[in-house]
N, C-alpha and C positions, 0 to 999 in steps of 0.2 A: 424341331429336333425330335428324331424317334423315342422313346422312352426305353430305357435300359432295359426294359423286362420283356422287349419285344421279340431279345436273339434267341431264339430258340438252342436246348441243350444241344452238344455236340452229340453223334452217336459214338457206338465203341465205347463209351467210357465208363468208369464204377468209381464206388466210395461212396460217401452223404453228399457228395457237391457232384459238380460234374468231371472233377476228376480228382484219382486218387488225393486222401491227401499228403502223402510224402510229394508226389510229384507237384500237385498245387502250389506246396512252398517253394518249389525248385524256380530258379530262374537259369538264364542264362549270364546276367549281370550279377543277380546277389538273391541271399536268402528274403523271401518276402514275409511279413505279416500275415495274419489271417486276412485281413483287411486288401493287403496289396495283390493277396492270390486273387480275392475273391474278384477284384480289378483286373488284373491280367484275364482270368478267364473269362469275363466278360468282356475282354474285346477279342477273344481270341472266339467266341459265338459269332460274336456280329460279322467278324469277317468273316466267317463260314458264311453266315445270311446275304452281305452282301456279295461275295462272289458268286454266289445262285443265283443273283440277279445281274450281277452288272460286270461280271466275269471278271477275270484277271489284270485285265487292261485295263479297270474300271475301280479296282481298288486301289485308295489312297486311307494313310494313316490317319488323317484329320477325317474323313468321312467315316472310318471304323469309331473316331474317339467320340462322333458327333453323336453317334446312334448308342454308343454305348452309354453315353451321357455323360463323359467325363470330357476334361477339357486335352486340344491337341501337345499341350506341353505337358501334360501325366503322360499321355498316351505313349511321347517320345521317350520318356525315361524308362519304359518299358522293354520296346522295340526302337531300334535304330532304321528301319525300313518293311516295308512289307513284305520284301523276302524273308526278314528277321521273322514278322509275325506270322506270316504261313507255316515256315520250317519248326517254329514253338508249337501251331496246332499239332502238326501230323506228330511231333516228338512225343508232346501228352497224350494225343491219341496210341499213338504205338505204346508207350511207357506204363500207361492205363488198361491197356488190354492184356487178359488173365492171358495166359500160354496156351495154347490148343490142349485138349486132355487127350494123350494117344499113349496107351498104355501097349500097344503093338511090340512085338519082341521085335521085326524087323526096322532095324535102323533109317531104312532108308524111305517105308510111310512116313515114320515120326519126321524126318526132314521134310520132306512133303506136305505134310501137314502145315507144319509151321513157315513153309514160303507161302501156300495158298491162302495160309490167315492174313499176314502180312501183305500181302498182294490185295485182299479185299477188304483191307481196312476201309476205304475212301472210294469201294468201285459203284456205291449208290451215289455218288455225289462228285458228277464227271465237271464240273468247275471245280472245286476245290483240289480233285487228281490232277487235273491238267497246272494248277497252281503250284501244289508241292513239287513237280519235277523241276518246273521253274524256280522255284525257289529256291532247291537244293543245289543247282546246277550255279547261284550267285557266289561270289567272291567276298561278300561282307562277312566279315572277321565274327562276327555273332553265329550268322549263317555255319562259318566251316567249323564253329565251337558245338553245333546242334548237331550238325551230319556225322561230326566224330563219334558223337554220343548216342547217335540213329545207329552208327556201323557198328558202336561196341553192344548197343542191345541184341542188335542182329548177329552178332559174332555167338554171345552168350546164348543167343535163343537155338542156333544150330548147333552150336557145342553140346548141349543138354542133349539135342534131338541125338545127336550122334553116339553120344555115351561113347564108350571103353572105343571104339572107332574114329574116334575123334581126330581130325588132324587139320593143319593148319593150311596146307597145301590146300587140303576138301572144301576147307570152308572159305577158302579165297573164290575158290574157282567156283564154290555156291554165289558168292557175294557179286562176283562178276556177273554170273545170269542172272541175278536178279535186278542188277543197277541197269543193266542193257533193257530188261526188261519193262522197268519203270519207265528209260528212255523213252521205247517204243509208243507206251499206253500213253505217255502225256502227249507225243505228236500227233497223237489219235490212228493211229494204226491198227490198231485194236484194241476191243474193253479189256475191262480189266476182269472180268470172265475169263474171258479168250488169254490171257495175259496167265492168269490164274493156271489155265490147260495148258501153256508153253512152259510156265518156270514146272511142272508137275514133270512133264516129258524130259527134262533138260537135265533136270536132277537127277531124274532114273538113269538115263543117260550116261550122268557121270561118274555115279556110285555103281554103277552096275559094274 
């Protein structure tokens, strides 16, 4: 069995641990301990480790609990599947990362801004990208409770960006290119660079 201090920190993330700790506590089942954060986020590293090695098709929940060093019945009362535990990374990861600082008078960099952060949360790390689209795109009831929660940060984050321009219509038709977008990068169609340079153009696009 690997030794739990083998998973390397997620990137993207801040606070004293490796991620915030209001979000630490959060789960998607129930409020956790200090203790149960610090458990979740450590298999929520190892899967990150092992999808760099053994890709998407290669990860299972007992092999994440193995290396994290806790047993596979902790592991489950955590996560109900590995789409659960993928969709928890990328949500902490997103939930964890500060907002883009764009103090730009035009409305429509600051939206740009904050798709191309979002868009390169996960673009060093093309097993774990190609993972979350998969994993977002699952049907388990945990899974559609994290994406809800993915769609309202993302709501919130272009709201901000839009200020007094704000509208809902806008931020749909944002939300649409960027889900398409995400499509794309996980079939491997393009990095998320390149990905990064389409939702930039798309946006202008639309706001223009």
């Amino acid at each position: 069995m690997a030794s739990a201090h083998a998973c390397r920190p997620q990137s993207g993330v801040v606070a004293s641990g490796h991620v915030s700790d209001l979000v630490a506590r959060e789960s998607t089942r129930r409020r956790l301990t200090a203790k149960q954060a610090d458990t979740v986020d450590r298999l929520g590293r190892c899967a990150v480790d092992i999808l760099s090695r053994e890709g998407y098709s290669g990860l299972t929940i007992r092999m994440v609990a193995a290396e994290a060093g806790v047993g596979a019945a902790t592991a489950y009362t955590y996560f109900s599947s590995k789409e659960h535990l993928v969709a928890e990374v990328f949500w902490r990861r997103l939930a964890s990362s500060p907002e883009p600082q764009n103090d730009s008078p035009d409305s429509t960099a600051r939206v740009v801004a904050v798709l191309r952060h979002i868009a390169l949360l996960v673009a060093d790390e093309p097993e774990l990208a190609g993972a979350v689209t998969n994993a977002l795109l699952g049907k388990d009831p945990d899974v559609e409770h994290l994406r809800l929660r993915i769609g309202l940060e993302i709501q919130h984050r272009l709201s901000v960006a839009l200020g007094s321009e704000s509208d809902p219509d806008v931020i749909a038709g944002l939300e649409l290119i960027y889900v398409g977008a995400l499509v794309r990068a996980g079939m491997g169609y393009a990095s998320y660079q390149q990905i990064a340079d389409l939702l930039e153009k798309s946006a202008r696009l639309l706001l223009t």
